[in-house]
C-alpha positions as MATLAB code, in Angstrom:
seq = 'XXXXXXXXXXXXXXXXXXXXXXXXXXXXXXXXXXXXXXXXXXXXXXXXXXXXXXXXXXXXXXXXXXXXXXXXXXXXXXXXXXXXXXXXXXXXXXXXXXXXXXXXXXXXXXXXXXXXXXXXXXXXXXXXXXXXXXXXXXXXXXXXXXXXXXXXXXXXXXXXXXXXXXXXXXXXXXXXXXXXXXXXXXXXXXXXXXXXXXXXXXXXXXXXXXXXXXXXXXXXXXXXXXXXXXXXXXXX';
ca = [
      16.642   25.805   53.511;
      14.125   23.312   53.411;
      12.635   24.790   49.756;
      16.066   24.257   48.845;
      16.785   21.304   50.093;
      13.678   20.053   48.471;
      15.020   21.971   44.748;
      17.764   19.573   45.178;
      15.840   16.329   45.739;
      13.912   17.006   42.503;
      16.679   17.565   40.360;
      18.543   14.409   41.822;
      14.855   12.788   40.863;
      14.976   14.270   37.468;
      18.823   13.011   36.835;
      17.885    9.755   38.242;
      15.239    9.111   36.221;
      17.099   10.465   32.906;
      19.867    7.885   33.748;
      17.195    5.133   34.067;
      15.858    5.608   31.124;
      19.096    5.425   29.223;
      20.207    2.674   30.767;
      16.645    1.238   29.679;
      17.206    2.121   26.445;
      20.604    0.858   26.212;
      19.587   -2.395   27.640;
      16.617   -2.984   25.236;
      19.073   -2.148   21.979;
      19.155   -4.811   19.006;
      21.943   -7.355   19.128;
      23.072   -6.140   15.963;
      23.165   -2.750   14.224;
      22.352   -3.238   11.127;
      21.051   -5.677    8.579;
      21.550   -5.581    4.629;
      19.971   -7.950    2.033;
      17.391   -7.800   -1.163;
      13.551   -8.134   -1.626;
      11.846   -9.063   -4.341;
       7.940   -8.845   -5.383;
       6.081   -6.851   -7.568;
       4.992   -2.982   -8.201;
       1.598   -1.973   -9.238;
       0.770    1.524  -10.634;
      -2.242    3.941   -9.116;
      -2.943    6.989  -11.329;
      -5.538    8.245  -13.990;
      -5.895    5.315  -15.694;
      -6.247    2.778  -12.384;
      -7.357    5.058   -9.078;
      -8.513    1.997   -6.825;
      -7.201   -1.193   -8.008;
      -4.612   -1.789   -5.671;
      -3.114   -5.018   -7.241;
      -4.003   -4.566  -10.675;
      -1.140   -4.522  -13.119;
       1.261   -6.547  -11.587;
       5.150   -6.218  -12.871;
       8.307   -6.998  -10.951;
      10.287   -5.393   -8.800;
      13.615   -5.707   -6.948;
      15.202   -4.081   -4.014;
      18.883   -3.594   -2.248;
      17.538   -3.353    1.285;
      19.656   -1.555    4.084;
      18.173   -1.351    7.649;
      19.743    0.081   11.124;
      17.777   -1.012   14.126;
      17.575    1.489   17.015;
      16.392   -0.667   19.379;
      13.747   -3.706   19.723;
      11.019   -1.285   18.196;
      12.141    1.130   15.811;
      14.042    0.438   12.823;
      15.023    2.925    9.655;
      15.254    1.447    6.009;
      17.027    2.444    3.126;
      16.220    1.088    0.153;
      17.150    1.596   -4.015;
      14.734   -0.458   -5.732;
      14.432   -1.230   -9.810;
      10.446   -1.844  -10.968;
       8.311   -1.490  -13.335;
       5.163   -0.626  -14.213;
       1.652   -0.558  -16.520;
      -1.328    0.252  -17.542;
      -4.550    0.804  -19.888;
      -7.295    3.136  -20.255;
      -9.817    0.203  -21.573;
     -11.586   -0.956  -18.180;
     -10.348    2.106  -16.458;
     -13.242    3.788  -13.790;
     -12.505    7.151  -15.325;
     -13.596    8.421  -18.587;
     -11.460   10.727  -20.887;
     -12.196   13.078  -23.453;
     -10.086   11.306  -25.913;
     -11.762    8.338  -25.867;
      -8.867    6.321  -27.836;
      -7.133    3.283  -25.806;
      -3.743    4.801  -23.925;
      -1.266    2.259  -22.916;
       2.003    2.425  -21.084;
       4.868    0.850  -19.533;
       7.956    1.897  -17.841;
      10.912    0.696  -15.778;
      11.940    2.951  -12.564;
      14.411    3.611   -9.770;
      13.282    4.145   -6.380;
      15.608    5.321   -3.615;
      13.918    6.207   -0.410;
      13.802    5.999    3.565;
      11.230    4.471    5.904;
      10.761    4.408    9.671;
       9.605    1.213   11.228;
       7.665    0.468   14.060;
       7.395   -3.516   15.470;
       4.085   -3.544   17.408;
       5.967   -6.585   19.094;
      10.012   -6.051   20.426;
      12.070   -8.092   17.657;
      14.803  -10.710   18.507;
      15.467  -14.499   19.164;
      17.083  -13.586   22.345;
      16.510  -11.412   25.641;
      13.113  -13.929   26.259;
      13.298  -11.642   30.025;
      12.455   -8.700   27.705;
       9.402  -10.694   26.307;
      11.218  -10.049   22.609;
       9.734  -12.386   19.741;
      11.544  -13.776   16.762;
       7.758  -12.643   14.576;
       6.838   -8.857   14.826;
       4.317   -7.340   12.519;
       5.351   -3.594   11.900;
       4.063   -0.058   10.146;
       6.485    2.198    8.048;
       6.071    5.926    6.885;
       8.930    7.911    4.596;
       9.707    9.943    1.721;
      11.950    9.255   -1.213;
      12.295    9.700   -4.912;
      11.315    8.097   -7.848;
      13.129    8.301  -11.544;
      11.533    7.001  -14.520;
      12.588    6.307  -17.961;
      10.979    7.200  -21.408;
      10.332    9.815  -24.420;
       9.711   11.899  -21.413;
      12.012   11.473  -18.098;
       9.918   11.761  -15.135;
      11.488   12.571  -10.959;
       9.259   12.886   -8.534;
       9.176   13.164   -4.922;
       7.052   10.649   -2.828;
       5.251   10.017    0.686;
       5.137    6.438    1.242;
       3.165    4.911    4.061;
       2.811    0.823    4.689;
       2.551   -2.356    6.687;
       4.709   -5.698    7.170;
       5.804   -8.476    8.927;
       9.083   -9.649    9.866;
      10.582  -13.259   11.406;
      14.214  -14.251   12.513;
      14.169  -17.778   11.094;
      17.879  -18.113   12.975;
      20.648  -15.925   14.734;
      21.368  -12.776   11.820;
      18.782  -14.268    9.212;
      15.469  -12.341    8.996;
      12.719  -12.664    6.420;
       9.719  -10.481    5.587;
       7.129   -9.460    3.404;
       5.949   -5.869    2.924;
       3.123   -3.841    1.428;
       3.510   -0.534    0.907;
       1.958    2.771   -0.961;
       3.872    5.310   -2.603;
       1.994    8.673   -3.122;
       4.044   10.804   -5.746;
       3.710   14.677   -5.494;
       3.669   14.847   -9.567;
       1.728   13.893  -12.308;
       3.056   12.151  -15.355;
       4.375    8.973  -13.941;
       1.384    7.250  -16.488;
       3.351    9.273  -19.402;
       6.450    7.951  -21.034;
       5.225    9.577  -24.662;
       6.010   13.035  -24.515;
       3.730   13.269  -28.197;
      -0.337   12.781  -28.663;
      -2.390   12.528  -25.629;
      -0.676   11.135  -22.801;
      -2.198   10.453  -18.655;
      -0.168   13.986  -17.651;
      -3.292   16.195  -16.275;
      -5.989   15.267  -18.496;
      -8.374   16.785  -17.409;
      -6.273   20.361  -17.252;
      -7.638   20.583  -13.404;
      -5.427   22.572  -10.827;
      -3.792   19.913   -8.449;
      -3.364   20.273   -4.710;
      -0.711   18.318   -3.097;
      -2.175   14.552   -3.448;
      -4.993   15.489   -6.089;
      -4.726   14.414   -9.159;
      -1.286   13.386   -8.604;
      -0.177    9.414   -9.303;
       1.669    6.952   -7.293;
       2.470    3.038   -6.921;
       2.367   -0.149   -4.454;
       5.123   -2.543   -3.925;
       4.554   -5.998   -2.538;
       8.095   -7.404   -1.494;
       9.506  -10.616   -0.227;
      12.729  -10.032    1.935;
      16.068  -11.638    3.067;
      18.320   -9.911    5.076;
      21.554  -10.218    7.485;
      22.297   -8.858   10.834;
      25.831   -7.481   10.955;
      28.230   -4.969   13.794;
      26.913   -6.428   16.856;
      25.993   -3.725   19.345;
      27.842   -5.536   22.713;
      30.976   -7.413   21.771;
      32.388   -9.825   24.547;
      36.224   -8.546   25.791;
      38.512  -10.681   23.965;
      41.686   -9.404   25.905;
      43.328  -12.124   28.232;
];
């Protein structure tokens, strides 16, 4: 009886401690669900003909930004974003066997989804929750990225990045964001489908991230907190 009786005790333990920690989580949700808005910055290419630079080649960009918040912490952002970008073999690190200048520039679409993480919990309210209207965050997610030219290119990509956002008032939020986007594909350097072109010239097998080209994005961002999570009982 007593084994049993203890069985019992743990369980009610186990229960009691699952309801805590949804009522914890329910209690530490955003004020608001969502938040939609635009960015806008610039993109910089990363390939064959610039490996390392990571701001060289600046061109615009622009971005429709979609984000539902979780809770104070985690955040997931959706985002379809026109840019463009380009580059020159002429002060490039590597050296190719045609050793004629190559230069290129394209626009492309971006649609992709990132998780966020606020090292600090984000709001302008709860202060008993120690929130703070300034939270610097990290992001990780995949997308995919369509270019135009002679030659069309899609590509999957991995993106990983850093940020920071602030609530200048209730449902206003800036932010500025830096972020990498690793492509799984070659080619993204080669619009021209004729002549010699960035797409594998060195004729080297690939492996995943190998020889394979990708972009930055540095964006500036607006956006507004809508649906709020807790609405007060307007029935009389």
């Amino acid at each position: 009886m007593k084994h049993a009786s203890k069985k019992y005790q743990n369980i009610r333990n186990l229960l009691a401690g699952l309801l805590a920690l949804f009522t914890s989580a329910t209690a530490t949700a955003q004020e608001y669900k969502y938040e939609i808005g635009g960015a806008a910055g610039a993109a910089m290419y990363l390939g064959d003909a610039n490996p390392t630079n990571l701001l060289r080649g600046l061109n615009p960009g622009l971005d429709v930004v979609f984000r539902s918040n979780t809770n104070f912490r985690w955040a997931v952002k959706t985002g379809l974003m026109w840019g463009k970008i380009s580059g020159d073999t002429k002060n490039t690190e590597n050296v190719f066997l045609n050793r004629e200048e190559y230069r290129f520039s394209r626009n492309f679409f971006d649609l992709g989804s990132q998780m966020e993480f606020n090292f600090l919990p984000y709001s302008d309210k709860y202060p008993y929750l120690s929130t703070s209207r300034i939270a610097p965050y990290v992001l990780s997610g995949l997308g995919f990225t369509v270019a135009t030219g002679k030659q069309t290119f899609l590509g999957l990509y991995f993106s990983l990045g850093l940020g920071v956002k602030y609530k200048i008032k209730n449902r206003i939020n800036v932010g500025v964001e830096y972020a990498v986007r690793r492509l799984f594909k070659d080619a993204f350097d080669s619009p021209d489908s004729e002549g010699f072109n960035l797409d594998n010239p060195y004729k080297i097998k690939s492996g995943i991230f190998k020889n394979k080209d990708g972009y930055n994005t540095l964006m500036f961002s607006v956006t507004w907190d809508f649906a709020p999570n807790n609405r007060k009982c307007t029935n009389e």
